[in-house]
N, C-alpha and C positions, 0 to 999 in steps of 0.2 A: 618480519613480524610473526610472533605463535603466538597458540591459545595459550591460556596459563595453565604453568605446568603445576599446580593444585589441584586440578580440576581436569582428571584423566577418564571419567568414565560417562556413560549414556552418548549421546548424540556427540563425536569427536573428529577433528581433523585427521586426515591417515600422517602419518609417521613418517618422517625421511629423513637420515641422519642425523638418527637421535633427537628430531624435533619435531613440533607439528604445526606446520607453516599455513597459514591462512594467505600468503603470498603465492605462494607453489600450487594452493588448492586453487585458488581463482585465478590464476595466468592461465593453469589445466584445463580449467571447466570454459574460459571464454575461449581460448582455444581448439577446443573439442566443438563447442558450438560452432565456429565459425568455419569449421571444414569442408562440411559440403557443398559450402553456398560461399564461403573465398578463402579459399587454400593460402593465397598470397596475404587475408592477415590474418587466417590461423598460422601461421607458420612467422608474422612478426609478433603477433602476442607471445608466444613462447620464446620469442628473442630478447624480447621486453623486458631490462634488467633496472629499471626503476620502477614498480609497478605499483608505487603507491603513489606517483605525479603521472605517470604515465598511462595509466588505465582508461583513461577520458577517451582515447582514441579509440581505442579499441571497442569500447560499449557502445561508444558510435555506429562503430562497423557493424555491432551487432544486428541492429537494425535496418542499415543501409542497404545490407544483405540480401535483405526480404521484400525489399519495395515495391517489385511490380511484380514479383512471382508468389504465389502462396505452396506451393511446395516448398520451396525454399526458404520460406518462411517458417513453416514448419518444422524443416529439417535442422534450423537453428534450437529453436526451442525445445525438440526430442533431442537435439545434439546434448545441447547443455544439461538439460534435465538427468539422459541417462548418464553422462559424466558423474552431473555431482552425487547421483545416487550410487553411482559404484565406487567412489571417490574415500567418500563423508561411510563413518563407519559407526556403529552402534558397541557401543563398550560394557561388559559388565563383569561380575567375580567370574564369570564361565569362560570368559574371553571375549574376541572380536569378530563383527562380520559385516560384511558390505551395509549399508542402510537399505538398500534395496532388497533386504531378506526381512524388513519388517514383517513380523504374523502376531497377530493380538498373544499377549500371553497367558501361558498356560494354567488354567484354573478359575483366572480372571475375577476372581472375589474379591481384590484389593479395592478395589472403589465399589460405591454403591451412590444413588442416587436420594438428594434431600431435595426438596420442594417446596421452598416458599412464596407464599401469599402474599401480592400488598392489600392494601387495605382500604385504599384509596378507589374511588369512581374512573373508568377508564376515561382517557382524553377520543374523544370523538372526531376531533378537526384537527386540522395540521396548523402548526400556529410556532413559528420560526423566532429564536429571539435574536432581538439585532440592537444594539446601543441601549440597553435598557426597558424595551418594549418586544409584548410577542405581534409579530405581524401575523396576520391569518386573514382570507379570504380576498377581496380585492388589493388591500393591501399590500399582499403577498404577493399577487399577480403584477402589480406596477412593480416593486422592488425585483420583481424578474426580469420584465422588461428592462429597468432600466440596468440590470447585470449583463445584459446582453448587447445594449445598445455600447455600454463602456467596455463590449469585448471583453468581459472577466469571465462569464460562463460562455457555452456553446450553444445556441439555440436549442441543439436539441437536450441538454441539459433543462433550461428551463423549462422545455415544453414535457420532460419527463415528471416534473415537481410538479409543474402546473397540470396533471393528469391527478396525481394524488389528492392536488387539492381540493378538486372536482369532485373527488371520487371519495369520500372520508372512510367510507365503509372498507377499503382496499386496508387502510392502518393493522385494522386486526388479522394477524398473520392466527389465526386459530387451526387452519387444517396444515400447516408444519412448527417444528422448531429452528430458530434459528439457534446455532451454535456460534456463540462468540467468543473465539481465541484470543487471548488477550483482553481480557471479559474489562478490566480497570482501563483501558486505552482512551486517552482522551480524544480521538478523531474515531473510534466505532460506537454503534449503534444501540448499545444495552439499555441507554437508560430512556431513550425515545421508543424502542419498540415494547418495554415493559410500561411506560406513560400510555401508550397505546393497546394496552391490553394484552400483548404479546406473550409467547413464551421462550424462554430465554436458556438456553444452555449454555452456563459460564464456566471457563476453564481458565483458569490464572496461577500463578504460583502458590502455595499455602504459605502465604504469608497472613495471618490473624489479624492484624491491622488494617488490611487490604480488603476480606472479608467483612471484618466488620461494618468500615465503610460503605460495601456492597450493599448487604444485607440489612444496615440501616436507609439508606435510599432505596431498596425495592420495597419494603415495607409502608414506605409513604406513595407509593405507584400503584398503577392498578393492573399489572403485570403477575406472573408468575415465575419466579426464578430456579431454575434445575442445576446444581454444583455436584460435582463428585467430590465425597468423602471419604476418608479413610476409616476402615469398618472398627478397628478400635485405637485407642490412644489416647487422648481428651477424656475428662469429662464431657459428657452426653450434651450438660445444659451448655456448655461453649461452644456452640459450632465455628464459630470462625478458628478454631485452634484445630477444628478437625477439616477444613475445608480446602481444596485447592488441588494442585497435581503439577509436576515440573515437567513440561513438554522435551525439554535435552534430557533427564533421568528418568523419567515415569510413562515414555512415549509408549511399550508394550501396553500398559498397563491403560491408558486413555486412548488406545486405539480396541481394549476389548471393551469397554464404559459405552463409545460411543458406536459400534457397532452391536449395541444389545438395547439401544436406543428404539423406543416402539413407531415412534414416525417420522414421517418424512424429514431430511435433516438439511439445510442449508449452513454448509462449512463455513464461516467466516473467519476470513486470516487478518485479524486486526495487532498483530505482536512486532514490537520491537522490545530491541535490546542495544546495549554501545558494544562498540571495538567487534570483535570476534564474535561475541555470545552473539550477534544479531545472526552472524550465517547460520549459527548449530542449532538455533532456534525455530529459524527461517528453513530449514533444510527437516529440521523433525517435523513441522506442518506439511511440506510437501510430500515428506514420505508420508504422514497421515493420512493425506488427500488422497493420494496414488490407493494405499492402502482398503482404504473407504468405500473408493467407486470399483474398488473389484470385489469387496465383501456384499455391498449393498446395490440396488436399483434405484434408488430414490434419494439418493445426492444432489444437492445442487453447490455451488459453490460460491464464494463472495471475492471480491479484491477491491480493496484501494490505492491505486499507486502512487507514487509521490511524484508533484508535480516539479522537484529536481530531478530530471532524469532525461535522456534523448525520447523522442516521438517526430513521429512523419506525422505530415498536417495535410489535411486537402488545400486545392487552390484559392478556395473564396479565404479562407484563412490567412495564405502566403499572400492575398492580393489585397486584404485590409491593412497587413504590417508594411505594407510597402507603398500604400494610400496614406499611412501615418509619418511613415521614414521622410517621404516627399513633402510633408504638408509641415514638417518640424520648424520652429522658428530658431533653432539652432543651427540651417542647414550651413550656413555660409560663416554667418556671426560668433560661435564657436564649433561648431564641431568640426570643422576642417583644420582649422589649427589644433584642437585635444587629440584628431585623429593623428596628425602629421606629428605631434610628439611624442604620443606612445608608441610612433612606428604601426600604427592599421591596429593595434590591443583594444583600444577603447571604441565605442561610440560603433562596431560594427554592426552592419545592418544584419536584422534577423534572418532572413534569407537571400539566398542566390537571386537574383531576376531572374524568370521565369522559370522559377525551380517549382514541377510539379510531380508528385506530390513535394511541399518542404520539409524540412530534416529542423525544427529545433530543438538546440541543446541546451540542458539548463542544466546538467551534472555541476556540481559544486565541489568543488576539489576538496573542501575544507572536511565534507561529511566522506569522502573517503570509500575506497575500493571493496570495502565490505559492506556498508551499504546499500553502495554499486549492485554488488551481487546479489545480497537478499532481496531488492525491491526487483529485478532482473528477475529472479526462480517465479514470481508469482505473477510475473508479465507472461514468460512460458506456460507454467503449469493452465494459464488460463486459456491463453490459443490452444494449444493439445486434448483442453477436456472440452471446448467447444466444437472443436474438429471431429470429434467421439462422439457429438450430439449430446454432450451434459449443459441443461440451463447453469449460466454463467453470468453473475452480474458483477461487472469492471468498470469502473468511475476513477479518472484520474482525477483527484482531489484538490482544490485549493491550497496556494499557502496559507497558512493555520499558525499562532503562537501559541504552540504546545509546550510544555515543560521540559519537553527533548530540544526544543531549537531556541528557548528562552535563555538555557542556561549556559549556550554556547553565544561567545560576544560578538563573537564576526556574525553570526546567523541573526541573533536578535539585531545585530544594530545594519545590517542587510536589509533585514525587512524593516526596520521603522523607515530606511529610505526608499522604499521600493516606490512608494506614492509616487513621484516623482518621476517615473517611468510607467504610469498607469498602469502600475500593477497592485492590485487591493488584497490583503492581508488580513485574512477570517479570523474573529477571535472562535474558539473552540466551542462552542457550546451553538454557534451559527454556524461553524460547517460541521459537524455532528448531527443537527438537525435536518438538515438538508441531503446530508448523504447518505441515513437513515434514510428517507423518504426518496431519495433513490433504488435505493435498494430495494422497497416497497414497489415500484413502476417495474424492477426490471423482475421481480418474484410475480406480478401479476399479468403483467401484457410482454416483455420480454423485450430485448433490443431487437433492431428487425436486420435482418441478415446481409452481412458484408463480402466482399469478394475477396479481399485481403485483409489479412492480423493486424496491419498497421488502422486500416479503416473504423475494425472493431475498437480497436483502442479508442481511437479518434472522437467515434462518438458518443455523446452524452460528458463531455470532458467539462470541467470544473474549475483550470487550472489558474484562475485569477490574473489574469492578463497577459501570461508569461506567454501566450502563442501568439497575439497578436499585436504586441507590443511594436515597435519600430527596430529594437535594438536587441541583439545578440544578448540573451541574457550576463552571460560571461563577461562580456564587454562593459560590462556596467556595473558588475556588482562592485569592482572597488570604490566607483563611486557614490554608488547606493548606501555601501559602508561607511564614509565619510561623511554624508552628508545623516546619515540615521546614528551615530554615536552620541552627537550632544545628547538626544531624547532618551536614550537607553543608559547613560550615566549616572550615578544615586539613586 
């Protein structure tokens, strides 16, 4: 698998006979991460000659790594990080150089800052919508409980929302900016922290339709919206035709924009992209980040990760999925025979017995080894800049029917069966709000401090049943898929 060979310059994979392989880069990079903390699968990931099925294992390891050691832990994340930075190269008409030689560029005139107004009254209360209604105030606080009692959120998830809700005045971020990357994404926070008063620095591709979109919803908000613009090109009265900036080609260029930024700046990495473009993308915000907190003092950072992915769980966690595995009325009546036909594939239990901390895996083989690795860069980048002492807020996220995973059939008809396995499936505009108002808990009181990276991760997690479920995620989704296609069909 290569990037396309169209598309040679800004943020690019390095070159090896004659090609630029997104397979070579990521066997490399989980490789290099996993060196100093297990030689024995750094040394099979680079043996790994299917590594678009075979990846799964490995990213496993990534984490397994790190479990009771936090050096090691660390040493994973610096591992992989300085990899892909010396790896992944920045390309332009002068030639080529490591990513890791990002410096804002020179002159830095190219963007300039617009600022628009809504118009609208700020919202003062946190008010969540969910099947057609906004919940707010008590309301809100039973719909937490009961997320918590059905295991979809993590206690301290809700007890994070439920501080904002208490607290309404927390909404208005006015003594910083948050910078949202990926400013159009339908799981990040622009259009709740501009509903709130907020101030908003949005960075997205200059595409004009996208823009415009934008720019008509902030103007019904009571927010203020900050875009970089290109200083000429357009007509003056079109801004959406002059708006936007491409993180793979214009990354000098929006690393000098936002380093000339007059206050405080909370980084928000809300971007995707498919196939390839997600790493170069994925990989220009890290060099950004990296970039950022050595120009500036007053960084703070954001992450969402996606709840397909490996995570270590504490024991009250591993001891609820194994309360439910035992209590299953399948235990005898089917699952022992679906077990015994698929040979141990199906119906596995989520964890080991008495596995502490547990290890579950929810990677979905379908989304694929590049995915693997961009949502991986910002798992690292975040241990690394918490380790440095930079406020860090990380929420691993709910599953969500986003337009990335609607338009994929395996994925959407996954989730229309996930039910079925107590696992509940956010529509977007209910986990947007909510993880916005996360985001607000960890910008004003902060998460309270862990012993190991895995734990950081752990808490305030989101993940919509996947940790506490009874069943191996893996082990079920073809079932999940079977039985959720009727509803996802016409």
């Amino acid at each position: 698998m290569s990037a396309h060979p169209d598309d040679p310059t800004g943020v690019v994979f390095p070159e090896a006979g004659g090609r630029r392989s997104t397979t070579a880069l990521g066997r490399s990079v989980v490789a290099d991460a996993l060196r100093a903390g297990d030689p024995a699968g750094a040394a099979a990931a680079e043996r790994e000659t299917d590594w678009r099925r075979g990846y799964l294992l490995h990213f496993r390891r990534l984490v397994e790594a790190g479990l009771s050691d936090r050096a090691t832990a660390l040493d994973v994340a610096r591992g992989g990080l300085e990899s892909l930075h010396r790896r992944m190269e920045l390309r332009d008409d002068q030639g080529e150089q490591p990513l890791a030689g990002l410096a804002p560029a020179p002159g830095s005139g190219s963007l300039s800052t617009v600022t628009v107004a809504g118009t609208a009254a700020e919202e003062r209360e946190l008010s969540v919508p969910l099947h057609g209604e906004r919940l707010r105030g008590d309301a809100l606080l039973r719909r937490l409980d009961r997320w918590v009692e059905a295991g979809t959120v993590e206690p301290s998830f809700a007890h994070a929302v439920a501080e904002v809700a208490r607290n309404p005045d927390w909404l208005r971020l006015d003594d910083r900016r948050v910078v949202v990357l990926g400013a159009a994404a339908e799981m990040g926070p622009l259009l709740s922290l501009l509903r709130w008063g907020g101030d908003v620095v949005a960075v997205d591709l200059p595409h004009p339709d996208l823009w415009r979109r934008l720019l008509e919803r902030t103007r019904g908000l009571g927010g203020r919206l900050h875009l970089p613009v290109r200083a000429a090109g357009a007509a003056p009265e079109d801004l959406a035709a002059r708006a936007g900036a491409d993180l793979v080609h214009d990354l000098p260029e929006v690393l000098s924009w936002l380093a000339g930024q007059r206050h405080p700046l909370v980084l928000g990495n809300y971007v995707y992209a498919d196939g390839a473009t997600n790493v170069r993308v994925s990989a220009a915000v890290d060099a950004l980040s990296a970039a950022l907190l050595e120009t500036r003092d007053d960084v703070s950072l954001s992450f969402l990760a996606t709840p397909t992915d490996v995570f270590a769980v504490p024991e009250e966690v591993v001891s609820e999925a194994e309360r439910r595995y035992a209590a299953r009325g399948l235990t005898t009546a089917v699952r022992r025979p679906v077990r015994a036909l698929s040979a141990g594939r199906l119906l596995r239990r989520n964890y080991a017995p008495g596995a502490v901390p547990g290890v579950t895996d929810a990677l979905v083989p379908q989304q694929g080894p590049n995915y693997a690795l961009a949502k991986r860069l910002q798992r690292w980048r975040a241990a690394v800049a918490r380790d440095a002492g930079v406020p860090v807020s990380f929420t691993v996220a709910p599953p969500t029917r986003t337009r990335s995973v609607v338009r994929n059939k395996v994925l959407a008809a996954a989730y229309a069966g996930a039910g079925r396995f107590g696992v509940e499936v956010f529509e977007p505009g209910t986990a947007n709000t909510l993880l916005a108002a996360k985001l607000v808990h960890d910008l004003r009181v902060g998460a309270p401090h862990q012993d190991l990276p895995w734990q950081d991760e752990a808490w305030g997690a989101a993940h919509g049943g996947l940790w506490r479920q009874p069943y191996d995620p893996r082990s079920v989704l073809g079932i999940a898929v079977v039985l959720g296609w009727g509803s996802t069909r016409g």
